[in-house]
N, C-alpha and C positions, 0 to 999 in steps of 0.2 A: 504494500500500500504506500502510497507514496504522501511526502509529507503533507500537500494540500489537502487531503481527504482527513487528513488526523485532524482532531480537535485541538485548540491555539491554546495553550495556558500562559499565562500570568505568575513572574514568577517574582515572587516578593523575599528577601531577606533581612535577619536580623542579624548583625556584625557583633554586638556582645550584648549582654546581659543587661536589662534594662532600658536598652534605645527601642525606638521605633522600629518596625521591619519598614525598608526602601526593597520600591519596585527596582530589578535591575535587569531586566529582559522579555523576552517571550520564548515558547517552546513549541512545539509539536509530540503530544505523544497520546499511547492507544488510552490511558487512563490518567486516575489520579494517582495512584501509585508508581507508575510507569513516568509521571511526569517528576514527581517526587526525585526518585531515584537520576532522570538526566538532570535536573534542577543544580543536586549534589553533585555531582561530575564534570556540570559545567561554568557553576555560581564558584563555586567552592573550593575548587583546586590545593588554593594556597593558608587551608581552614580561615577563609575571612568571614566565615557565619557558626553562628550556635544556635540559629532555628531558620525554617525555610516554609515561604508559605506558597499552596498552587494554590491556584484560581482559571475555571475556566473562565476566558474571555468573552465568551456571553453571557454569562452570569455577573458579567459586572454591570452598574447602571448609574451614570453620572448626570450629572448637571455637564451645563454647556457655557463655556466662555461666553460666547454672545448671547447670552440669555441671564446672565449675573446681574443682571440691575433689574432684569423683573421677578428676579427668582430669591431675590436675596430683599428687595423693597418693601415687603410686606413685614416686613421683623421692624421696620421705622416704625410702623404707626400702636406699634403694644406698647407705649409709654408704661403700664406696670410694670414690665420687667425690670425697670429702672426702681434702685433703692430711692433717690432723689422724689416718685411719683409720690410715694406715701406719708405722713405726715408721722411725727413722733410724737406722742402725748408726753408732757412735763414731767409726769410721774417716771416717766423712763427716764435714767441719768446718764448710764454710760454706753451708749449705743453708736 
C-alpha cells in the first residue's frame, strides 16, 4: 500500500518532563500503534522526547486565522468574567 492511501498522523512531542508536547511532523502509517512506533524512530533518534503523542489528522479541528476576530469577539461582550464587573461590599476587607 502505498503511503497516500495510509492514514496522515500528527505527530506531537514532549522533550522533558513537565513542558508542553510540540507538534514536530507528520507520518503515514497503517494505525495508531504502527504510527507510535515510526513516530519513535523518526522524532526520537537522539532521545530528545520522554513522551510522544499521534493524532490522526482528521480528527483534529481548529479554528481559522481568518476567522479570529469573529471567532474570538464574542468573549468582549461577557463583561462578568471581569473581577472589575462586580462590586465588593464594605464588609469584605481584604479582597
Amino acid at each position: 500500500m502505498s503511503d497516500h492511501k495510509l492514514p496522515l498522523f500528527e505527530v506531537f512531542i514532549r522533550s522533558r518532563r513537565g513542558l508542553d508536547h510540540k507538534h514536530v511532523g507528520s507520518l503515514h502509517a497503517q494505525d495508531h500503534e504502527a504510527a507510535l512506533g515510526y513516530a519513535r524512530d523518526v522524532y526520537t533518534r537522539r532521545n530528545e522526547g520522554v513522551s510522544i503523542w499521534v493524532v490522526k489528522s482528521e480528527d483534529i479541528v481548529a479554528s481559522q486565522e481568518h476567522e479570529a476576530e469573529s471567532f474570538y469577539d464574542p468573549m468582549d461582550d461577557k463583561v462578568y468574567r471581569h473581577a472589575s464587573f462586580y462590586e465588593v461590599p464594605d464588609e469584605v476587607k481584604h479582597m
